[in-house]
N, CA, C and O atoms as a DFTB+ gen file, in Angstrom:
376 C
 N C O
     1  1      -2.567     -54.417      27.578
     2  2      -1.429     -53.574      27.854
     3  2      -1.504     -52.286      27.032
     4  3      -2.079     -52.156      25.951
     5  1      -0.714     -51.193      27.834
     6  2      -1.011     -50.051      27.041
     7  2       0.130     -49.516      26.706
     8  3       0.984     -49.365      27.579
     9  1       0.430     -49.038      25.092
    10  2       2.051     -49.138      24.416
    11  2       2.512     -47.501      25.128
    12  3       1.792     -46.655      25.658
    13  1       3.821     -47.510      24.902
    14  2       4.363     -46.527      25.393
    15  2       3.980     -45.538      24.312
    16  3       4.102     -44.361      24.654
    17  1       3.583     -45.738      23.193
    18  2       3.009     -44.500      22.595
    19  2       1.646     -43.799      22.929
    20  3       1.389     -42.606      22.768
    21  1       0.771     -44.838      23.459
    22  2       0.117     -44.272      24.005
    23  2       0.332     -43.356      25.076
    24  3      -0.369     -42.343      25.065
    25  1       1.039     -43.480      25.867
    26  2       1.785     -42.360      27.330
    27  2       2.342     -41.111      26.702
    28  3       2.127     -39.964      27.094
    29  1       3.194     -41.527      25.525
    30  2       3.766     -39.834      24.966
    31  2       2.518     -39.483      24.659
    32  3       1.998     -38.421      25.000
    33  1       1.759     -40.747      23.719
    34  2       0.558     -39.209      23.094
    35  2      -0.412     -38.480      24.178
    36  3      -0.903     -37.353      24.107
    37  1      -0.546     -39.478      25.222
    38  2      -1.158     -38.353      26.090
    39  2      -0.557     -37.334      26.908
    40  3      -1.135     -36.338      27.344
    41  1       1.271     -37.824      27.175
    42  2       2.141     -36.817      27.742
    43  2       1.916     -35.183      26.873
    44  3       1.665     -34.068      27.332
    45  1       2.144     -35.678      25.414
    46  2       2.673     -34.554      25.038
    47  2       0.638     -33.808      24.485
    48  3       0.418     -32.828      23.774
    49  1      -0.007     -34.373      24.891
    50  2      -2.137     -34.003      25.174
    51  2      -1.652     -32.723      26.319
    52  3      -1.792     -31.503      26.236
    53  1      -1.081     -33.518      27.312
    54  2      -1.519     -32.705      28.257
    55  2      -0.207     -31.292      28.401
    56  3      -0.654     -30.190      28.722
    57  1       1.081     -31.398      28.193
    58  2       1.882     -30.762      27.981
    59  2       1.590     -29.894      27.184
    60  3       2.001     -28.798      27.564
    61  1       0.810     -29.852      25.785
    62  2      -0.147     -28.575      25.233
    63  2      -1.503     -27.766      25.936
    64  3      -1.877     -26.638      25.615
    65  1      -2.169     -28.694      27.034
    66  2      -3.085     -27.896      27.655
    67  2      -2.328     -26.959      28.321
    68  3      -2.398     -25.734      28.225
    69  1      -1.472     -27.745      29.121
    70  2      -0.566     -26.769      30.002
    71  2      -0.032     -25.439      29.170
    72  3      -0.392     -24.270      29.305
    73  1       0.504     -25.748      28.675
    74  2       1.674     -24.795      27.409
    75  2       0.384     -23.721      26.788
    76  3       0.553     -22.511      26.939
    77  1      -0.697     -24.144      26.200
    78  2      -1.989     -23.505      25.483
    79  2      -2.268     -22.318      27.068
    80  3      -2.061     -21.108      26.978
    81  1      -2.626     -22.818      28.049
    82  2      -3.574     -21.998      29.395
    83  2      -2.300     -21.564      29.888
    84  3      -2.599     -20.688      30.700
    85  1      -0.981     -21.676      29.867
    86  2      -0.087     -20.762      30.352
    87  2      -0.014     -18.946      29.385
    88  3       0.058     -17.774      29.754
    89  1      -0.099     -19.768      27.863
    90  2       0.234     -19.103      26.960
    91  2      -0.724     -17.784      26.876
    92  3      -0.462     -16.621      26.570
    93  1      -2.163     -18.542      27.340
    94  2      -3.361     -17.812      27.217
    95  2      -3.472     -16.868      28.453
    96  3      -4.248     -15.913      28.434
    97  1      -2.669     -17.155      29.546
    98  2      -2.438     -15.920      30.722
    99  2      -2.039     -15.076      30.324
   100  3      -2.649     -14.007      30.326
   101  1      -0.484     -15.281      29.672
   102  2       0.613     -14.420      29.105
   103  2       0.000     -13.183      28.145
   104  3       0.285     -11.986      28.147
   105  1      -0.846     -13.857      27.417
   106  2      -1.533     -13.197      26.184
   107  2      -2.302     -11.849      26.958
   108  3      -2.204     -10.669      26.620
   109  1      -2.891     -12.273      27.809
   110  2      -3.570     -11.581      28.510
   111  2      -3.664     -10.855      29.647
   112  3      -4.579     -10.505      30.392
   113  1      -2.559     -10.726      29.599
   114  2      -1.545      -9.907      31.081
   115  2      -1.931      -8.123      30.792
   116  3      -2.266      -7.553      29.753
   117  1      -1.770      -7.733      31.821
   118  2      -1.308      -6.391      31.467
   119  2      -0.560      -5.696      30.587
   120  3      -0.851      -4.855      29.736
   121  1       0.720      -6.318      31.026
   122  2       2.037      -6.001      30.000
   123  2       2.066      -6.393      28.680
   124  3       2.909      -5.856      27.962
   125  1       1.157      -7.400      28.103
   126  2       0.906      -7.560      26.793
   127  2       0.069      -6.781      25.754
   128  3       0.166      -6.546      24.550
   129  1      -0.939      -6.437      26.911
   130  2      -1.941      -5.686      26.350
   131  2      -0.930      -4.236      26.108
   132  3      -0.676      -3.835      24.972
   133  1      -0.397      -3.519      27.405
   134  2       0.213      -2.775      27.037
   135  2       1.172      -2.724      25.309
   136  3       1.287      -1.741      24.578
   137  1       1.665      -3.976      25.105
   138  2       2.416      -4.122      23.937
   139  2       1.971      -4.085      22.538
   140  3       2.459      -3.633      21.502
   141  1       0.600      -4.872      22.919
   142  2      -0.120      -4.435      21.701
   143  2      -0.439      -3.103      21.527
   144  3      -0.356      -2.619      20.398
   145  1      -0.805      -2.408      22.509
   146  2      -1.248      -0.845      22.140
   147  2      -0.390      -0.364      21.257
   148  3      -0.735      -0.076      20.111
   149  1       1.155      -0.190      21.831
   150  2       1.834       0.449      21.595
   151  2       2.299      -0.362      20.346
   152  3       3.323       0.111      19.853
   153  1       1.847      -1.377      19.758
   154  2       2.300      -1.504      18.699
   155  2       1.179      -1.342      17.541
   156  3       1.465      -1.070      16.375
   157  1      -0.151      -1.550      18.030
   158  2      -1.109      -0.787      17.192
   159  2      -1.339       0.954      17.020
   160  3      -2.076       1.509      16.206
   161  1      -0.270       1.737      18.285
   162  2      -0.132       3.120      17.822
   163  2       1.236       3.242      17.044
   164  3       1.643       4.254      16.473
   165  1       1.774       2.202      17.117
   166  2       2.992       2.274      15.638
   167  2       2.238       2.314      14.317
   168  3       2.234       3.281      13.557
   169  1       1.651       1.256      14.139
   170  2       0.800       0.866      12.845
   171  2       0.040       1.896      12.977
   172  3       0.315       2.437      11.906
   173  1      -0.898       2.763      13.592
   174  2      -1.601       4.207      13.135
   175  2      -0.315       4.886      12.255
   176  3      -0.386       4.951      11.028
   177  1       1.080       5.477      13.137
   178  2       1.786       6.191      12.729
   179  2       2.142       5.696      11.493
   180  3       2.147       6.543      10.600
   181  1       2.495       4.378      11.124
   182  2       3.243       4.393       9.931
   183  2       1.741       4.362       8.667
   184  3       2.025       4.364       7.469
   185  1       0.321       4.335       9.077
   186  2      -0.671       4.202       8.122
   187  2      -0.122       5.970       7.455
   188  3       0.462       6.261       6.411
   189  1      -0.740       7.048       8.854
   190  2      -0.299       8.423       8.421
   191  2       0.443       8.389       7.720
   192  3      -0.026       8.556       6.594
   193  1       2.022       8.177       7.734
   194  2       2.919       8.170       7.164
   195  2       2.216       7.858       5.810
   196  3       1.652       8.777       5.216
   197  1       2.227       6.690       5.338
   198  2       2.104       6.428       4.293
   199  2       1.095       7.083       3.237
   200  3       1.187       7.460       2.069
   201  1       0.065       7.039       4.228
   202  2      -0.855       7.957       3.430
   203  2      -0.688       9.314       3.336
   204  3      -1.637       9.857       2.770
   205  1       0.442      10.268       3.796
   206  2       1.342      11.648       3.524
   207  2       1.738      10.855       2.189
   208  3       1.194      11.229       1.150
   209  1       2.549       9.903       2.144
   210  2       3.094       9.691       0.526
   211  2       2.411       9.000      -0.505
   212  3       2.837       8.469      -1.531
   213  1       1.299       9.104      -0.050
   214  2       0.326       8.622      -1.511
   215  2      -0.104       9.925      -1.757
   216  3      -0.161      10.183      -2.959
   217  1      -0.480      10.986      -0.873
   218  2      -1.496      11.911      -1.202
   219  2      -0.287      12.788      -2.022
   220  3      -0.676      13.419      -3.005
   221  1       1.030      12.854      -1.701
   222  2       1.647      13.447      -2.460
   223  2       2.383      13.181      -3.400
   224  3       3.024      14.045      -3.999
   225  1       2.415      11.631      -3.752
   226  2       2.510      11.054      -5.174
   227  2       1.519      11.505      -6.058
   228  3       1.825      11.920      -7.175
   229  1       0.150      11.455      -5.591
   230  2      -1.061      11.562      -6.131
   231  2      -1.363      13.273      -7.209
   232  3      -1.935      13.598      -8.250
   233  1      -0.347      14.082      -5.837
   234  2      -0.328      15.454      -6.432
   235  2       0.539      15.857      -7.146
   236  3       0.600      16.969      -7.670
   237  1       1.262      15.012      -7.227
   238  2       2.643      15.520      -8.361
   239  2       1.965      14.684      -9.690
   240  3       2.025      15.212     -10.801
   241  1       1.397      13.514      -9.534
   242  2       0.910      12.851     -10.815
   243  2       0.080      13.511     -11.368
   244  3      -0.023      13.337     -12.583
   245  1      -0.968      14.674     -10.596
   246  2      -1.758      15.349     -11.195
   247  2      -1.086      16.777     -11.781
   248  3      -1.741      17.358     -12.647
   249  1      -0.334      17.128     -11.527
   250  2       0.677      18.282     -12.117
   251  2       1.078      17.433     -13.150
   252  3       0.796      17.906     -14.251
   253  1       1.608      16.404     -13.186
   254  2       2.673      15.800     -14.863
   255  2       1.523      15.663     -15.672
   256  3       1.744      16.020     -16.829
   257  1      -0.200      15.072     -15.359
   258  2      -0.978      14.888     -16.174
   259  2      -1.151      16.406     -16.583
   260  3      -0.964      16.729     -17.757
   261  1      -1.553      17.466     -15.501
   262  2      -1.826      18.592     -16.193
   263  2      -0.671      19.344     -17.558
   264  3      -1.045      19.763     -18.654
   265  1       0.737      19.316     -17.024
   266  2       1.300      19.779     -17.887
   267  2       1.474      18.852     -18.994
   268  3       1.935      19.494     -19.938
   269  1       1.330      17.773     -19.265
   270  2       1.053      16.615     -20.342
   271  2       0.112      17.030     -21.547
   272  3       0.399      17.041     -22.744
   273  1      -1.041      17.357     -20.955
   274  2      -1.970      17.801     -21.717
   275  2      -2.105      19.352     -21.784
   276  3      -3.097      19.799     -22.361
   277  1      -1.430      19.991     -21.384
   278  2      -1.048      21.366     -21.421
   279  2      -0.269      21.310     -23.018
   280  3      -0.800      21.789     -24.020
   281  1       1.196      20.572     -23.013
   282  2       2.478      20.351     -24.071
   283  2       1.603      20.173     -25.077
   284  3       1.596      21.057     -25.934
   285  1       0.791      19.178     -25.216
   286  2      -0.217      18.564     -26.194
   287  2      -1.125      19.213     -27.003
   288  3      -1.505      18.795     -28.097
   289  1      -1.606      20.628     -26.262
   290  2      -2.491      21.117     -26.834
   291  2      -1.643      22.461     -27.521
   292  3      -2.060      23.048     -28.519
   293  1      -0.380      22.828     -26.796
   294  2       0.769      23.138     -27.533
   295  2       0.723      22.903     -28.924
   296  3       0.277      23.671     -29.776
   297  1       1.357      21.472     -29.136
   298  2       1.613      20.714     -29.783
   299  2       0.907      20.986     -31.392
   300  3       1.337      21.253     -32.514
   301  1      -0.871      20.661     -30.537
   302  2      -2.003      20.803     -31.536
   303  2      -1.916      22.206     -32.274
   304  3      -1.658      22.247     -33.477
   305  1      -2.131      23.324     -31.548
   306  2      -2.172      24.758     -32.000
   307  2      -0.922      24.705     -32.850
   308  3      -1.162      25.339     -33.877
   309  1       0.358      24.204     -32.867
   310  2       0.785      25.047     -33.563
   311  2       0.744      23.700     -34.819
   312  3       0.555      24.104     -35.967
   313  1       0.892      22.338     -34.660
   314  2       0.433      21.696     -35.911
   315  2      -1.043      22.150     -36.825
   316  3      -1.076      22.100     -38.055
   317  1      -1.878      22.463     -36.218
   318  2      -2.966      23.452     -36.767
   319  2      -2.137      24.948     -37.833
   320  3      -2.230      25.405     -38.972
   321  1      -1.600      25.136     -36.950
   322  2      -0.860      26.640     -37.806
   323  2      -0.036      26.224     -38.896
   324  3       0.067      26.951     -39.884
   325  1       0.546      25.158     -38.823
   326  2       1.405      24.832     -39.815
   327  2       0.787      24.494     -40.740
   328  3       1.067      25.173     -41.728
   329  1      -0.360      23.326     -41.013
   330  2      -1.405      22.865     -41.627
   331  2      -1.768      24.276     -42.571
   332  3      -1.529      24.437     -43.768
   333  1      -2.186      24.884     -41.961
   334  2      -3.232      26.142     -42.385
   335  2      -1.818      27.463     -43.889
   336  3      -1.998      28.071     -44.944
   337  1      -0.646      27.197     -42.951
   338  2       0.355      27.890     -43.621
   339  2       0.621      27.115     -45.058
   340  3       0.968      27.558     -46.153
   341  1       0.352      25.935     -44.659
   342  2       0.781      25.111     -45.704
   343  2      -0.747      25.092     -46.898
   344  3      -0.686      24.868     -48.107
   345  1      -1.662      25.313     -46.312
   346  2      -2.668      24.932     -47.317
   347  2      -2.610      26.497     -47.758
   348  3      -3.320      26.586     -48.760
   349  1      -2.135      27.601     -47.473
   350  2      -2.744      28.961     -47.696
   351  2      -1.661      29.065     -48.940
   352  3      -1.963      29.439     -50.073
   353  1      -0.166      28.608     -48.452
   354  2       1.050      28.468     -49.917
   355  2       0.660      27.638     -51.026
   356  3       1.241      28.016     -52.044
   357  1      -0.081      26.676     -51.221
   358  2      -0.324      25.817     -51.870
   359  2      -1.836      26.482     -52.748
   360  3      -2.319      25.874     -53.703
   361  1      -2.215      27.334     -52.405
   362  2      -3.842      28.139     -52.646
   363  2      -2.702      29.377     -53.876
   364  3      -2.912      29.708     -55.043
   365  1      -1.901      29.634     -53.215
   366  2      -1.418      30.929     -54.008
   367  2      -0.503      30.178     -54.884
   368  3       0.502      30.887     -54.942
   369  1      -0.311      29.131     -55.592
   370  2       0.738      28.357     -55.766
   371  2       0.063      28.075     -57.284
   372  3       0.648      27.930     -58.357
   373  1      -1.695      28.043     -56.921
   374  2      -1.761      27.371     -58.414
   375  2      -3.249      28.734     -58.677
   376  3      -3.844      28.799     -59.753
């Protein structure tokens, strides 16, 4: 004798071939394909997009580095001058 589980498991065997080769038409229709396009020319647009806001994160980070090390060398020149003021008072001192 053959158990009733055996009948679902092959009911629900063949209810996935069916369901799988329906699914696999659908996939492959016109109108799907159409859908993918148009959703792989979304994903172009939003790559552009994004890569507009890296390239111009990228350029403002290179302006804060430049003026960074711009302040810095500021910084240096005139701690240099002070140094030098200070050793030239200290020369006439003794």
């Amino acid at each position: 004798m053959i158990k009733t589980s055996t009948y679902k498991c092959l009911a629900l065997f063949a209810g996935g071939v069916l369901f799988g080769s329906a699914g696999l038409k659908l996939l492959s229709s016109k109108d799907a394909k159409k859908a993918y396009t148009h959703a792989a020319a979304a994903a172009l647009r939003m790559k552009d997009s994004v890569m507009e806001t890296v390239v111009t994160v990228q350029e403002n980070a290179a302006d804060i580095l430049a003026s960074a090390k711009e302040i810095n060398e500021r910084r240096a020149e005139a701690e240099e001058v002070a140094e030098a003021e200070a050793g030239g008072s200290e020369a006439a001192e003794a």
